[in-house]
C-alpha positions as CSV (number, residue, x, y, z in Angstrom):
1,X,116.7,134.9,126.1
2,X,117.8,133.6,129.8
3,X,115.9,136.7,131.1
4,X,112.4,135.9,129.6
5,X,112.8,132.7,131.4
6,X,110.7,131.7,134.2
7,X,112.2,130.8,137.6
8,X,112.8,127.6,137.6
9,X,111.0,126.9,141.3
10,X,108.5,128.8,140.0
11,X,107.7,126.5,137.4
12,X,107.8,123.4,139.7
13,X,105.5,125.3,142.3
14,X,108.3,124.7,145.2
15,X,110.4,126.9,147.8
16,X,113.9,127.6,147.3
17,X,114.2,125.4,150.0
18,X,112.1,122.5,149.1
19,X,113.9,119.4,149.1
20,X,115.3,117.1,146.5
21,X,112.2,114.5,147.4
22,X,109.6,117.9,147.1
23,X,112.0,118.7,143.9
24,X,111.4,114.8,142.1
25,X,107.9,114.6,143.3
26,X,106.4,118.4,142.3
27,X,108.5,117.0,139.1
28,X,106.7,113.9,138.6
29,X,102.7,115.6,139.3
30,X,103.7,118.1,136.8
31,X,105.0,115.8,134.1
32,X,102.1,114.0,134.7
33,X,99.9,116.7,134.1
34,X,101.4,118.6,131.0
35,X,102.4,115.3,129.1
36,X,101.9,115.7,125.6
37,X,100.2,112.1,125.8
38,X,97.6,113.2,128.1
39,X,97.2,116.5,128.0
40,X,94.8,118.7,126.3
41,X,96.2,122.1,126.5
42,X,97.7,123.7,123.6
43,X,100.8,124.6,125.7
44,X,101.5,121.7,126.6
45,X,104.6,120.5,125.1
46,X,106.2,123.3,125.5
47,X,105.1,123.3,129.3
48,X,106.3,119.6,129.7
49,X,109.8,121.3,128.1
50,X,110.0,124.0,130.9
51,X,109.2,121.4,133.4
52,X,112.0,119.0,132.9
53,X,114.3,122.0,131.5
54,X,113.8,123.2,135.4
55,X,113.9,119.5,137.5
56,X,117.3,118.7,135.0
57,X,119.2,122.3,136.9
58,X,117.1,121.6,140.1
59,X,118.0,117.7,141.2
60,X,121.2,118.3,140.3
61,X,123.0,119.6,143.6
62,X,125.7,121.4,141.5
63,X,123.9,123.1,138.8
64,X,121.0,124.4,141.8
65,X,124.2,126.1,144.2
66,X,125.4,128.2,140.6
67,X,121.3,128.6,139.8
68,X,120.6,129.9,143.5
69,X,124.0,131.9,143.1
70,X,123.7,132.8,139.7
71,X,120.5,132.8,138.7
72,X,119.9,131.2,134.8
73,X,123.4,132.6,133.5
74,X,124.9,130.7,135.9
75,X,123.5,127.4,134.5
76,X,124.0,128.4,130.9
77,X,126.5,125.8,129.1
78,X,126.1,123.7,131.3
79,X,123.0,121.8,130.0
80,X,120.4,123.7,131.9
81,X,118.3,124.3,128.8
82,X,118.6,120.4,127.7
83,X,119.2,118.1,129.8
84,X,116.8,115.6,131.1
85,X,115.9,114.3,134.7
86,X,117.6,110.8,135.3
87,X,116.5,107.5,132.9
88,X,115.2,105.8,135.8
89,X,112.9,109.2,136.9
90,X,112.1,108.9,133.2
91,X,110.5,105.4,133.0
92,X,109.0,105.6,136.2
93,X,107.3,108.7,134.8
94,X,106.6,106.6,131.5
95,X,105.0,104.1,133.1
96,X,102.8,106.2,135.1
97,X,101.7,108.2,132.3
98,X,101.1,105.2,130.0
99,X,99.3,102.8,132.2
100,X,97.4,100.3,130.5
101,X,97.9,102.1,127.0
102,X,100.9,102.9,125.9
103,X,103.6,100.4,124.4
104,X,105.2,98.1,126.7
105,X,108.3,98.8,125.3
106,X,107.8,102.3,126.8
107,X,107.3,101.4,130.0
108,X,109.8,99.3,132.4
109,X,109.8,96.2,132.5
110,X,108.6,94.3,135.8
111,X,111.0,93.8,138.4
112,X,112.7,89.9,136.7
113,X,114.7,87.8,138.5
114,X,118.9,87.7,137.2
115,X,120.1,84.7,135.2
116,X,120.9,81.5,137.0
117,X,124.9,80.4,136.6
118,X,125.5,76.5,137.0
119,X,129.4,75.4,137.1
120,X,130.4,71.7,138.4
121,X,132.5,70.3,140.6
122,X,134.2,66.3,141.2
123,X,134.0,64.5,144.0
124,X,135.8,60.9,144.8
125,X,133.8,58.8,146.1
126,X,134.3,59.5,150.0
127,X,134.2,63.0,149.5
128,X,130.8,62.1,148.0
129,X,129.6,60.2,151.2
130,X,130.9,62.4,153.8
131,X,130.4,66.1,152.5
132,X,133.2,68.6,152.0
133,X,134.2,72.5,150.5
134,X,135.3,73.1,147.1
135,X,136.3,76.3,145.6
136,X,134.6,77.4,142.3
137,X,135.2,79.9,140.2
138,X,132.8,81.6,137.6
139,X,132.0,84.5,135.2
140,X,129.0,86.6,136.2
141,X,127.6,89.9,134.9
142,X,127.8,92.1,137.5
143,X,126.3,96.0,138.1
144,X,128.8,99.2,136.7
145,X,131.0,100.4,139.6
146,X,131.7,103.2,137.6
147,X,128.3,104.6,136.7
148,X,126.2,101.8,139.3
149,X,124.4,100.0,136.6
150,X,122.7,103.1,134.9
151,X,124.8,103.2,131.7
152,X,125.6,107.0,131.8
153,X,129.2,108.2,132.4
154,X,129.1,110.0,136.0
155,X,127.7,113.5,136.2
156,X,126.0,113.6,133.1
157,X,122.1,113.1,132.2
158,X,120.1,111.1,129.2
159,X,117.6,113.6,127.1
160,X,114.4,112.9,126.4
161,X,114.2,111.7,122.4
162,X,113.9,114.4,119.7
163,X,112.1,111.4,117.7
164,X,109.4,110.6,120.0
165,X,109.4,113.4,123.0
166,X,109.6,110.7,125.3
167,X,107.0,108.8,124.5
168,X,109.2,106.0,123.3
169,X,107.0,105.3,119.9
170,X,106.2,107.1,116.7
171,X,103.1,106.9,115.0
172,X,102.0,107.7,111.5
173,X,98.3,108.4,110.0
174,X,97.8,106.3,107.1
175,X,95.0,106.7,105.1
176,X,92.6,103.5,104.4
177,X,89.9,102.1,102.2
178,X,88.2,102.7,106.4
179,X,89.1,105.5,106.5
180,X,92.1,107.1,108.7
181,X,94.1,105.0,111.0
182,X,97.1,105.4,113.3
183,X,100.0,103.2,112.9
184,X,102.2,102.9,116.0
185,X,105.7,101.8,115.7
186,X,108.5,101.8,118.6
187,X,110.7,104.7,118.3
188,X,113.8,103.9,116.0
189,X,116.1,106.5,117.9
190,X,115.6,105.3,121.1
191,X,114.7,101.9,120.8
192,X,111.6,102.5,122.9
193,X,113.0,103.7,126.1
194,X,111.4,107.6,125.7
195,X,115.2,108.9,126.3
196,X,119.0,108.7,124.6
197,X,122.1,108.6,126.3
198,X,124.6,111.2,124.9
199,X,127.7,110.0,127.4
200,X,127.4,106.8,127.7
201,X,129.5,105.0,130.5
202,X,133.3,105.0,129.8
203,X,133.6,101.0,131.5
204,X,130.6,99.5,130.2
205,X,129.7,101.0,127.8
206,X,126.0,102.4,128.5
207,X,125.8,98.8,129.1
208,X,125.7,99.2,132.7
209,X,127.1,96.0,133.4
210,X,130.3,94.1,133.4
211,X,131.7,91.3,133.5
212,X,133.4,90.0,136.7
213,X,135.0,86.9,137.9
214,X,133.8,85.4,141.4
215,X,135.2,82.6,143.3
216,X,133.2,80.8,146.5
217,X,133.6,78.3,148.7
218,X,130.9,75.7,148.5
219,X,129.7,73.3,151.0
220,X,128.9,70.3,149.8
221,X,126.6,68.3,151.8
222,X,127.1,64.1,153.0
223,X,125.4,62.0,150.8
224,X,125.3,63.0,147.5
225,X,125.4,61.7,144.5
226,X,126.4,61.9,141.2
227,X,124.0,64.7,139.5
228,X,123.2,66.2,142.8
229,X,123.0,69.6,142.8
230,X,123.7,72.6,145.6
231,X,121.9,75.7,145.3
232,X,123.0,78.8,146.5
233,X,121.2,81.7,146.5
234,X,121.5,85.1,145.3
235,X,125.0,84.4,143.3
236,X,123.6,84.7,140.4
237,X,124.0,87.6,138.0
238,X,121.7,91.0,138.9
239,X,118.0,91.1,138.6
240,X,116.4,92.9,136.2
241,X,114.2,96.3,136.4
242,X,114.9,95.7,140.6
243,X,114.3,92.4,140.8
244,X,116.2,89.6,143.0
245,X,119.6,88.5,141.8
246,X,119.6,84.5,139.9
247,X,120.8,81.8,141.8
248,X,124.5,79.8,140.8
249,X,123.8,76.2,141.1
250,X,126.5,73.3,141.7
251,X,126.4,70.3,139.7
252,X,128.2,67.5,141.4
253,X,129.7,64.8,139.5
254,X,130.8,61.6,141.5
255,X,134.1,59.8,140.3
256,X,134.0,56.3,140.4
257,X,135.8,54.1,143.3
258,X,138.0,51.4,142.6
259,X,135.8,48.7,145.0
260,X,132.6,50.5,146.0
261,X,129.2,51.0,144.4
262,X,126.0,52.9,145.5
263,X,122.8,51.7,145.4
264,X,120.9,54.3,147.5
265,X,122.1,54.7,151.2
266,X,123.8,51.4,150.6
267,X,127.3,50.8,149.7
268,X,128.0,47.4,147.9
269,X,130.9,45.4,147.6
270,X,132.3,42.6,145.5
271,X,134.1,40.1,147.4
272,X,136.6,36.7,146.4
273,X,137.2,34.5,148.9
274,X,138.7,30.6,148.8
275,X,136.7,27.6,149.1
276,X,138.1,26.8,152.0
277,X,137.3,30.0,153.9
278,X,133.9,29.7,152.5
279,X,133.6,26.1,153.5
280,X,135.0,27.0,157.3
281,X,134.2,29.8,157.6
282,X,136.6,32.7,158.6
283,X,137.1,36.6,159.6
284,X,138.5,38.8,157.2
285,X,139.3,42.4,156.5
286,X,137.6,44.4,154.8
287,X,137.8,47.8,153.3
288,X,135.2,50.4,154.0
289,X,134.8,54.2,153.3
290,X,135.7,54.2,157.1
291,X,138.6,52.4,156.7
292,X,139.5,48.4,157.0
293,X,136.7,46.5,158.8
294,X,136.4,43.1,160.0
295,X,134.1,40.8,158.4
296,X,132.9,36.9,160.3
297,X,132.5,34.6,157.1
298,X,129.7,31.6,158.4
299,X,130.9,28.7,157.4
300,X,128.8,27.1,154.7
301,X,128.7,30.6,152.9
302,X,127.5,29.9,149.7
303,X,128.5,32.3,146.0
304,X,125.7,34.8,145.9
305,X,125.2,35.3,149.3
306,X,125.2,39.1,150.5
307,X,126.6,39.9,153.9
308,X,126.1,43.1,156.1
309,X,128.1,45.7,157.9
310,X,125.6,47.9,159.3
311,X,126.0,51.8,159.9
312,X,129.0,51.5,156.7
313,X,126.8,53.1,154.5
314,X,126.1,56.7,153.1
315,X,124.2,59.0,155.7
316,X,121.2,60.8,154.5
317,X,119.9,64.4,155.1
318,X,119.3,63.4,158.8
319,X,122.8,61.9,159.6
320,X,121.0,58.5,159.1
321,X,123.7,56.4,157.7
322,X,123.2,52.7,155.0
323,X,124.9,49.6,155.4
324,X,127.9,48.2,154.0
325,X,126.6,45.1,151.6
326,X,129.6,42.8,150.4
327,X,128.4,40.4,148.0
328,X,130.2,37.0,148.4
329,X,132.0,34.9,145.5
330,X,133.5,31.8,146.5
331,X,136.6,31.5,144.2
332,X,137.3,27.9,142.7
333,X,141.0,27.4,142.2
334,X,142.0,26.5,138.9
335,X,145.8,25.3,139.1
336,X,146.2,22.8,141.8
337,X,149.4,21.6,143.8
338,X,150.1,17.7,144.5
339,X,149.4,18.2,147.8
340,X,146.2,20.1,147.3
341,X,144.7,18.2,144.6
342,X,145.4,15.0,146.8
343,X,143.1,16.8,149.6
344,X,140.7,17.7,147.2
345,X,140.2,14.1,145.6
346,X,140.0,13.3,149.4
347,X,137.9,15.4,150.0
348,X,135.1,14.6,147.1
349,X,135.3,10.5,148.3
350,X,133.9,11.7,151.6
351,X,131.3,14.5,150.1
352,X,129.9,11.4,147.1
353,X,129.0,12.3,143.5
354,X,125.6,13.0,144.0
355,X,124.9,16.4,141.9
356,X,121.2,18.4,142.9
357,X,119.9,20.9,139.9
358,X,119.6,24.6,140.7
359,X,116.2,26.6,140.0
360,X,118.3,29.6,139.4
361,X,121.7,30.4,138.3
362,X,124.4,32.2,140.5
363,X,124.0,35.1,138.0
364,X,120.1,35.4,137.9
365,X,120.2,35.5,141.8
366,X,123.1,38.5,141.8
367,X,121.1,40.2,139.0
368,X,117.7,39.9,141.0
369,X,119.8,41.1,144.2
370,X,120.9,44.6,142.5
371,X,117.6,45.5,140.9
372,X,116.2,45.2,144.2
């Protein structure tokens, strides 16, 4: 039967030295043109047969050296009078033969960007303020490397469905009370895609994708805070029908410090002293994310008052840094020596009894000062 055959560049209408882009494209106008879909001509199914029956020996580099060599007995057993061009040559040629009216679940999807991946990272608190790297780790789908995403095991090709012919639907004449009237229905062998793989992928599975594990190193930028979250781009799993990879996104959770608070740029801080120091005033150290810090106390400092260390606080995106705010509370001793509760009683004879009533508590003030 191989002689009554027609020479397979004959039937694409190309040299025997065209190229594989003159191969795919000659493929491609004459698919288009003898489609059962949109062709007219009695012959042309079994045209559209002989068409891909020659571009499935031609684009294959292999199976053309025996056809050149051999002619078609040299191709015989080895799919030459089966086998179909490649599943992506397929849908492309779907698509363009469909347009506007065939199923979309014929045609391939437009190019969709890959899943985003979030994972989280913790931060203490100076890490927080002053940026750093951390190392995450994270499951992603990731393209084939055995059969580069396309689901078929290497050196074999998907056939075009006996079901459908390709066309990725089936459809039915049912007869109404209106008379006659098509019923179209996606192809249940194929699924829709026009084409079936026979040798699926031996690592994926005709999946064309596999899992993968994927550790990076992130930078993490000064000044952020808890729920912040870093976005890198293109780390994401692979886009879909050729479109961009997702994103993976860092959430960053902030631990909380044993003396600090944020409010803003601002870092705040809670701080005891004596009466006495409070009375006198005096200069104390202080801890800050820089390290220890000294602090002048005016005398007369009263509880409630808030006092400032500029240029201690968290930098913003321009290297702009907050202040350190330390919130005073003056301490009133409760256990009293001889000596001290002598100076004390002292002390009140000189200052008198007279009492004068507050507007506002110490505790309304400090709650008006944070919601600020």
């Amino acid at each position: 039967m191989s002689a009554a055959k027609r020479d397979y560049y004959e039937v694409l209408g190309v040299p025997r030295h065209a190229t594989q882009e003159e191969i795919k494209q000659a493929f491609r106008r004459l698919a288009r043109q003898y489609h059962p879909d949109v062709s007219d001509a009695p012959d042309a199914e079994e045209r559209f047969k002989e068409i891909n029956e020659a571009y499935a020996v031609l684009s294959d580099p292999e199976k053309r050296a025996r056809y050149d060599r051999y002619g078609h007995r040299g191709v015989e057993g080895m799919g030459g009078g089966g086998p179909t061009p490649d599943i992506v040559d397929l849908m492309d040629l779907f698509a363009d033969l469909l347009g506007g009216f065939g199923s979309a679940r014929t045609r391939r999807g437009r190019p969709r960007k890959g899943r985003n991946i979030q994972v989280s990272v913790t931060l203490n608190f100076e890490e927080a303020v002053f940026g750093t790297e951390k190392e995450v780790e994270f499951t992603r789908a990731a393209i084939c490397p055995h059969c580069q995403g396309r689901g078929l095991e290497p050196g074999t090709q998907p056939q075009i469905c006996p079901t459908c012919h390709g066309r990725g639907e089936v459809r039915r004449t049912v007869h109404t009370f209106f008379g006659p009237m098509v019923q179209v229905s996606t192809c249940p062998t194929c699924r829709g895609q026009g084409a079936i793989v026979t040798t699926p992928c031996q690592v994926c599975g005709g999946r064309g994708r596999v899992q993968e594990k994927v550790r990076r190193v992130v930078v993490i930028p000064p000044g952020v805070d808890h729920g912040y979250r870093v976005r890198i781009a293109g780390e994401g799993e692979p886009g879909i029908d050729g479109g961009p990879p997702g994103d993976l996104y860092v959430q960053v959770r902030v631990k909380p410090h044993r003396y600090f608070r944020r409010q803003g740029r601002d870092i705040l801080l809670h701080l005891t002293i004596n009466v006495a120091q409070a009375a006198l005033g005096a200069e104390v150290e202080v801890p800050t994310v820089d390290g220890p810090a000294r602090l002048r106390i005016p005398p007369g400092t009263q509880s409630g008052e808030v006092l400032t260390l500029p240029g201690k606080g968290v930098p913003d995106r321009h290297g702009r840094r907050g202040d350190q705010k330390i919130l005073i509370q003056v301490e009133i001793p409760r256990h009293l020596t001889d000596e001290q509760r002598e100076l004390f009683q002292r002390l009140a004879e000189s200052l008198g009894t007279e009492v004068k009533p507050q507007g506002r508590s110490f505790w309304e003030r400090l709650r008006d000062w944070f919601a600020q």
